[in-house]
Backbone bond lengths (Angstrom), bond angles and torsions (degrees), N, CA, C in turn:
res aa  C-N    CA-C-N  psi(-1)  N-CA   C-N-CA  omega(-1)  CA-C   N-CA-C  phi
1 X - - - 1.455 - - 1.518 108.34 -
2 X 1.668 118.55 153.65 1.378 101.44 165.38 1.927 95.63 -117.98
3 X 0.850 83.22 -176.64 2.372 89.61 -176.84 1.190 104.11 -121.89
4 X 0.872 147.37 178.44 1.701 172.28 69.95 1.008 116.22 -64.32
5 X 1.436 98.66 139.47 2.127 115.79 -171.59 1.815 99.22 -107.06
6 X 1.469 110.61 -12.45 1.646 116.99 -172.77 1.310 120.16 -126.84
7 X 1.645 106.09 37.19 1.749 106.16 169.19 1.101 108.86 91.58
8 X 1.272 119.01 -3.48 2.147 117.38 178.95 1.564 98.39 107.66
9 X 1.309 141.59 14.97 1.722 156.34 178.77 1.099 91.21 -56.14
10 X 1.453 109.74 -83.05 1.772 110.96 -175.21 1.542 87.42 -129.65
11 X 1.686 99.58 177.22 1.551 118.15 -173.57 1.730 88.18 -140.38
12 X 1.740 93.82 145.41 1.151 135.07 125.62 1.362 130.27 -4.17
13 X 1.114 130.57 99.59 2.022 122.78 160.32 1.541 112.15 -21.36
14 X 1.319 107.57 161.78 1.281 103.93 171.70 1.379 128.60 -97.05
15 X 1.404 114.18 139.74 1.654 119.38 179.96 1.185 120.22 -104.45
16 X 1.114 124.37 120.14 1.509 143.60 175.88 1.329 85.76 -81.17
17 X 1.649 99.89 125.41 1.763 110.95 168.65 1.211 100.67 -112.24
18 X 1.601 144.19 -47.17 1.294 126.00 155.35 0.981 135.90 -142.70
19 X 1.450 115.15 146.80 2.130 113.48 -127.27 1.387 68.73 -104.43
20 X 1.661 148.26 156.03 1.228 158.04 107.28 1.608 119.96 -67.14
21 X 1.295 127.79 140.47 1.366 133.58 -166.52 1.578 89.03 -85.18
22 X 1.590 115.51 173.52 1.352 111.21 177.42 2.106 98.65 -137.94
23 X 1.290 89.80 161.71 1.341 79.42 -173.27 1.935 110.71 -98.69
24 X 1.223 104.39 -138.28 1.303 115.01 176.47 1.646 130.63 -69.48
25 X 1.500 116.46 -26.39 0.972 152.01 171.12 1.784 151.11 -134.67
26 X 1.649 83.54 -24.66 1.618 104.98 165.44 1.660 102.01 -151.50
27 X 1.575 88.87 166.06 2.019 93.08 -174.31 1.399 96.77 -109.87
28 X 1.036 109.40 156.94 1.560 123.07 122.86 1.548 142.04 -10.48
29 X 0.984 140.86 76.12 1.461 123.63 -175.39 1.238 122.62 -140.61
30 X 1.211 116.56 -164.16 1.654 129.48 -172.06 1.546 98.67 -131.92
31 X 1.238 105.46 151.94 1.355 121.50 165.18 1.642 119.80 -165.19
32 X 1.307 105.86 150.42 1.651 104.96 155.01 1.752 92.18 102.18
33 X 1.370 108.23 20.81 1.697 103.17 -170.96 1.804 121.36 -65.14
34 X 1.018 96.40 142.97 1.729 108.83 -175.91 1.504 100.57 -138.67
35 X 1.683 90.72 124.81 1.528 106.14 173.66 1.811 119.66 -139.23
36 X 1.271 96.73 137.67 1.555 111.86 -155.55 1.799 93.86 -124.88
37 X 1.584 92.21 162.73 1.995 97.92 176.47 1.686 83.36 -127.39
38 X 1.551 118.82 134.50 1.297 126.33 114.48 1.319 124.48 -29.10
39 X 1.240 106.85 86.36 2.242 114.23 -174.65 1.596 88.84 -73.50
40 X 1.586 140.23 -7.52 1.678 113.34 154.51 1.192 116.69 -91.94
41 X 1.638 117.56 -60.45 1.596 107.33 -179.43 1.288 105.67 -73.53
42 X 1.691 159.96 8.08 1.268 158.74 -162.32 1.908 109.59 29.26
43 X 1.493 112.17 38.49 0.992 111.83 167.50 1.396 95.54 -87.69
44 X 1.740 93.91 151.90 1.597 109.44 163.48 1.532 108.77 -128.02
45 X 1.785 98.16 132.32 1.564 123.74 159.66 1.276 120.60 -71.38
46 X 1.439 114.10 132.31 1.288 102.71 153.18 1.921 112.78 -142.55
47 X 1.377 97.51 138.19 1.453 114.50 -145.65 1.556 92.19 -118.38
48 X 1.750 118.76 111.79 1.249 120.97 177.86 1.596 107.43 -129.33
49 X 1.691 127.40 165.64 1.162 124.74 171.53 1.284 107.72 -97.91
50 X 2.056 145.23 113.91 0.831 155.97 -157.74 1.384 104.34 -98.55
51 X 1.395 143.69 113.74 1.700 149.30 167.05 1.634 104.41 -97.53
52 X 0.988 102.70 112.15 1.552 104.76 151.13 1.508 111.43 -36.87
53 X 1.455 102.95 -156.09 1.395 99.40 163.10 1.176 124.16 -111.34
54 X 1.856 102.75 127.51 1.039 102.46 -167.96 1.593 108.48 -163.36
55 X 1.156 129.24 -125.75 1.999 127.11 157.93 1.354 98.68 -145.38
56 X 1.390 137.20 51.72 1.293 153.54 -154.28 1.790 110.70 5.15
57 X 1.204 116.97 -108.73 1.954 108.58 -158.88 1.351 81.54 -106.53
58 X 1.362 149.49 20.06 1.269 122.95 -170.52 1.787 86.14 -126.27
59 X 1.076 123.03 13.42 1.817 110.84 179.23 1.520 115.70 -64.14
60 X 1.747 104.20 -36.79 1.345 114.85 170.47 1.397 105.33 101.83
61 X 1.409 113.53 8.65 1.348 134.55 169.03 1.581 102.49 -90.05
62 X 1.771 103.45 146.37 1.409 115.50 -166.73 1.964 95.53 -85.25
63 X 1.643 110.25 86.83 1.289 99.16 173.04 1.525 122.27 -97.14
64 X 1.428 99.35 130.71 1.359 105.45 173.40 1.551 107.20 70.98
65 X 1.530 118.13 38.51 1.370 129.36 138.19 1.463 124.94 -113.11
66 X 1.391 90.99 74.20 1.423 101.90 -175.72 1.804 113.24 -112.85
67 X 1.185 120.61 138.62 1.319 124.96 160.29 1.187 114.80 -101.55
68 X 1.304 116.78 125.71 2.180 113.35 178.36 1.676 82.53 -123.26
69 X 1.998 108.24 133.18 1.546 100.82 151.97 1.778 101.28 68.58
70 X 1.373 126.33 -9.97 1.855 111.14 -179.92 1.562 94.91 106.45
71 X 1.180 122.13 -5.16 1.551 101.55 -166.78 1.679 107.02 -128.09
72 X 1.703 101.91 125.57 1.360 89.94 -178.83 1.259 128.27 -67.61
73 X 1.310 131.88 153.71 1.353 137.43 172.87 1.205 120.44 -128.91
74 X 1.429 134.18 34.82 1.295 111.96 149.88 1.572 157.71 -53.23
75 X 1.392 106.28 -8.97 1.214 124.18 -148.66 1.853 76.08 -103.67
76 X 1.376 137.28 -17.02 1.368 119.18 160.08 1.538 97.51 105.55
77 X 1.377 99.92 21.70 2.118 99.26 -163.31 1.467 94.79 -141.86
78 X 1.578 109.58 143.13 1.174 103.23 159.47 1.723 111.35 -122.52
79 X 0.994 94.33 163.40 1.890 88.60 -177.63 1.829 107.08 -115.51
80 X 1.265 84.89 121.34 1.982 101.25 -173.10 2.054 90.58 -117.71
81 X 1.026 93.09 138.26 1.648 116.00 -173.87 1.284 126.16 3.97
82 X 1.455 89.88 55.21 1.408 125.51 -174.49 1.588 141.39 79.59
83 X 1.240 77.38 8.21 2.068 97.15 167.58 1.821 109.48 -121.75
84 X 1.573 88.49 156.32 1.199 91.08 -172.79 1.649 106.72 -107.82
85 X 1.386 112.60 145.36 1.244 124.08 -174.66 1.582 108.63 -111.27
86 X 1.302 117.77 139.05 1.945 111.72 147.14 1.401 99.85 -50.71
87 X 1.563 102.16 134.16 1.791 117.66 158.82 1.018 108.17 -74.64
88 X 1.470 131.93 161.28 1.233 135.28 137.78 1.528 112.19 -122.16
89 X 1.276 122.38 157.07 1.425 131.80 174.22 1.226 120.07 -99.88
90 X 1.667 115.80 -151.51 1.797 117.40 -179.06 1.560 73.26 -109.71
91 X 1.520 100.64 178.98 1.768 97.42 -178.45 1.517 96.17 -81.01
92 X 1.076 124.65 -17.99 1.744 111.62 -176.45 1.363 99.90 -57.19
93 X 1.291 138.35 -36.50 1.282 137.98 -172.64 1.732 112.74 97.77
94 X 0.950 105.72 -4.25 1.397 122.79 -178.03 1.982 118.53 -58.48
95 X 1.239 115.22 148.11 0.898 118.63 -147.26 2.311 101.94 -112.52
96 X 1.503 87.94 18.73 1.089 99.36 -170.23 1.822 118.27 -77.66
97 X 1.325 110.54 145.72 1.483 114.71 -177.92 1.477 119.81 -27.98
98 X 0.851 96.39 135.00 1.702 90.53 176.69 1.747 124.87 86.05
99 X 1.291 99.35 -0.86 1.610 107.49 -155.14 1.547 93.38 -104.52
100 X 1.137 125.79 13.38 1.524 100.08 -163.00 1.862 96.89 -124.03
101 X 1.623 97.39 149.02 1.511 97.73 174.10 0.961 122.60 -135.82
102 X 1.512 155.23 -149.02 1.026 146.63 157.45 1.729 107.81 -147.34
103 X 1.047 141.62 170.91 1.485 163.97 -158.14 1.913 107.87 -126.98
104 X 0.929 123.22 77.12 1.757 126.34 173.06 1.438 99.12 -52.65
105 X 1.263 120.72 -176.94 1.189 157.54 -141.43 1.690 97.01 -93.76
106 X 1.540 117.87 -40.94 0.957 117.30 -132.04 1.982 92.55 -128.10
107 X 1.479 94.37 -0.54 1.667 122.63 -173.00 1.646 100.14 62.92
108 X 0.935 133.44 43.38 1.495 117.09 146.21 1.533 104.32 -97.94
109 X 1.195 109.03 153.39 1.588 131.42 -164.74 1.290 125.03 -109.69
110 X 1.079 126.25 105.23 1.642 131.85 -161.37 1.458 101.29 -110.86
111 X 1.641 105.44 129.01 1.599 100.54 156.36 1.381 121.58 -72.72
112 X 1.602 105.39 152.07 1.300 109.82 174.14 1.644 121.69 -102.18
113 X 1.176 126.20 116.34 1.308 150.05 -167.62 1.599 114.93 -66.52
114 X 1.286 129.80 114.41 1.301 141.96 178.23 1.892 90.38 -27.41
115 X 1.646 106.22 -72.39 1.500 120.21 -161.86 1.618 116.01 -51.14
116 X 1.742 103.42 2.67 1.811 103.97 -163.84 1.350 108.78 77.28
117 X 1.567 139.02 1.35 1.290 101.82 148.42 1.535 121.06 -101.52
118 X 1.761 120.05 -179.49 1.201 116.72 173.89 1.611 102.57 -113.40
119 X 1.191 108.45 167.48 1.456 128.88 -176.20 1.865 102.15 -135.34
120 X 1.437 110.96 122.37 1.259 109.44 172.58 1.983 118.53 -66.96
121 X 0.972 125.17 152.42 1.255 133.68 176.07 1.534 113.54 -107.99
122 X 1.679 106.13 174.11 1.134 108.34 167.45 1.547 126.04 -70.12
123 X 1.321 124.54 -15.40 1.259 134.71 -148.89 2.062 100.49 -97.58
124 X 1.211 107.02 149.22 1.666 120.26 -175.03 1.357 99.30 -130.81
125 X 1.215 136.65 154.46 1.416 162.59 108.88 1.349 120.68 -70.29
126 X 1.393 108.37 53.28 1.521 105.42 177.87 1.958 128.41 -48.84
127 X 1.316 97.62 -16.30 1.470 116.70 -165.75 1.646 110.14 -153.46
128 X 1.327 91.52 89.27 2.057 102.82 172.15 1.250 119.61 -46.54
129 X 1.623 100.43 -37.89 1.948 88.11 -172.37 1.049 103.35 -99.03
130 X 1.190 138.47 11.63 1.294 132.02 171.56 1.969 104.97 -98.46
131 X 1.552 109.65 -51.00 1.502 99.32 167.65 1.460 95.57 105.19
132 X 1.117 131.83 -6.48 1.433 127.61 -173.01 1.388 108.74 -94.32
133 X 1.517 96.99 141.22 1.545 121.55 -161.37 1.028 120.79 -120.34
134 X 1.592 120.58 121.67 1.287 137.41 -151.93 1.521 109.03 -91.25
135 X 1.380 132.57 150.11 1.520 108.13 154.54 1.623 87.46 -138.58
136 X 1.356 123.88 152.34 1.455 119.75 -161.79 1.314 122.10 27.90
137 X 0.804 121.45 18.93 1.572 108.76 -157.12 1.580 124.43 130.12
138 X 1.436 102.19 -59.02 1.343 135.79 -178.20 1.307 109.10 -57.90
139 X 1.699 124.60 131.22 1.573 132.21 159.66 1.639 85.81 -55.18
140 X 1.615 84.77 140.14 1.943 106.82 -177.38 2.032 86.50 -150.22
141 X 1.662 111.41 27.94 1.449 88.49 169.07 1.544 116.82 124.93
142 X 1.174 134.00 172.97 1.097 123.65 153.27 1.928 124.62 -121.37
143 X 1.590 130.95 129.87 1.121 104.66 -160.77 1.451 124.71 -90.33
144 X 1.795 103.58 29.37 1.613 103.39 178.24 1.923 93.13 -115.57
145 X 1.284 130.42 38.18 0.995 128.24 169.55 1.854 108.22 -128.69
146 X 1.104 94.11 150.34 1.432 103.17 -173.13 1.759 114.70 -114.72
147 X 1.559 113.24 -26.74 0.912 136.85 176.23 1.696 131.15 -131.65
148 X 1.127 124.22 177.46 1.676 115.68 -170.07 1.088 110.76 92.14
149 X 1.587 107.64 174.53 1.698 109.46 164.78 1.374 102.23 -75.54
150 X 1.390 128.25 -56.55 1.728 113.42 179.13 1.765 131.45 -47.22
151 X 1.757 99.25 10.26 1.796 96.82 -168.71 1.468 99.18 -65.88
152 X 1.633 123.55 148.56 1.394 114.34 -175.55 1.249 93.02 -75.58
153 X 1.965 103.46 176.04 1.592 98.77 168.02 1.759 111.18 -82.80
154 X 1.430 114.57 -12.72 1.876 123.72 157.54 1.330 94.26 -96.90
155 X 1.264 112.94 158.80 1.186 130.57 153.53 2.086 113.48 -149.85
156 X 0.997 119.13 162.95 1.616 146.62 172.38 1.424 101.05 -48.93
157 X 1.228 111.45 136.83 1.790 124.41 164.49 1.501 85.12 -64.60
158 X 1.584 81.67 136.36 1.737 88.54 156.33 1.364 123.76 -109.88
159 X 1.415 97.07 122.56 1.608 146.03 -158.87 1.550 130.97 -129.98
160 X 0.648 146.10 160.16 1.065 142.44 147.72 1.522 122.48 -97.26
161 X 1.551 104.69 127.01 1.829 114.40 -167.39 1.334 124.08 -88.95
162 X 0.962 166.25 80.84 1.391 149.12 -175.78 1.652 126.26 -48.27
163 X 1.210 127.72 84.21 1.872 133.67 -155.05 1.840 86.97 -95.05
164 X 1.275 78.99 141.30 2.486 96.33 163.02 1.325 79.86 -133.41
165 X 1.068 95.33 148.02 1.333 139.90 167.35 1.637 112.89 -127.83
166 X 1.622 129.83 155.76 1.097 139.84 -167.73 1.546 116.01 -146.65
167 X 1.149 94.31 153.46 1.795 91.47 164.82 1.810 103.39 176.86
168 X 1.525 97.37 140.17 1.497 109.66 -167.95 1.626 108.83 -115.38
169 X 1.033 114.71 5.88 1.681 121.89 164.45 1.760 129.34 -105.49
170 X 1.718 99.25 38.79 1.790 125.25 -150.28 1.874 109.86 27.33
171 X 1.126 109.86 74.11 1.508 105.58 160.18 1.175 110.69 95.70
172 X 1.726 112.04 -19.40 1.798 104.29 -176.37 1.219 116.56 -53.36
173 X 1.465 111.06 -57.94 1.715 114.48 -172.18 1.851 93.98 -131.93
174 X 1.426 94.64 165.02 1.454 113.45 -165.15 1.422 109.93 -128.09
175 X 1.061 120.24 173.90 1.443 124.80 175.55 1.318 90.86 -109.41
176 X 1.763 101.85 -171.51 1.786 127.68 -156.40 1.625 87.79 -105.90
177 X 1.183 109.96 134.54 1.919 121.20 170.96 1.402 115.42 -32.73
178 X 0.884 110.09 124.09 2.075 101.00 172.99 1.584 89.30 -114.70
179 X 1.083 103.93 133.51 1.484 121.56 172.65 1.457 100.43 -65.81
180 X 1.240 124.14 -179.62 1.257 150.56 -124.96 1.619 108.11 -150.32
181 X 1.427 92.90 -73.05 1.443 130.27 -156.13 1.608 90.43 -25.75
């Protein structure tokens, strides 16, 4: 975005509100953004569609018609004892036993268990909009890439996300994406 403080006179540098990594062949991105002000609290939304990597709904690839286990998952969430989590996969994307995880609250990463339970892992999502994937500690990747040297070793159903973003100081600073899904 750029701002003006004087009616559109002059503008502002430009602000990258959220950088997506790109992979080997396609990036990461956002599109389709819509931004509105609260005319009482003068907060402003801004409401974009987030793609991993990919060429969003027009690749002609079946995204996010996936069944894992009987249960659909397109929406990029799975629901464990009654909350819903971001999935993550193996990077093959594969839908095989054992492969599936989810993202807590707090980005530590639990596998998900054939029997319904989960088991925490080594792996963190310390930072959603960024996508980068921890293992001990250690960069292990990013999970909106599918390909490259940065593909995580999990990565995101590919889907399309719905991200808001916020900010109550008109545009200076922003908050962190809250998913949608």
């Amino acid at each position: 975005i750029r701002r003006s403080k004087d009616g559109g006179k002059t503008w502002g540098d430009v602000q990258t509100l959220i950088d997506l990594p790109g992979g080997s062949s396609r990036d990461s991105f956002t599109i389709d953004a819509s931004m509105v002000q609260d005319k009482n609290s003068g907060r402003v939304f801004l409401l974009v569609d987030m793609f991993p990597e990919s060429t969003a709904l027009m690749s002609g690839s079946p995204i996010g018609n996936t069944e894992i286990n009987g249960q659909q998952v397109n929406s990029g969430y799975k629901e464990v004892e009654g909350r819903r989590y971001l999935m993550l996969r193996g990077a093959d994307q594969t839908a095989q036993a054992g492969n599936i995880y989810t993202v807590r609250d707090d980005g530590t990463v639990y596998q998900e268990l054939e029997d319904g339970t989960s088991v925490v892992t080594d792996y963190t999502v310390p930072d959603r909009s960024s996508g980068q994937l921890l293992k001990a500690g250690n960069p292990a990747g990013n999970v909106y890439l599918y390909t490259g040297s940065n593909k995580g070793d999990l990565s995101v159903v590919k889907t399309s996300y719905l991200w808001l973003i916020s900010s109550d100081d008109d545009g200076e600073t922003w908050s962190d994406p809250v998913c949608l899904n």
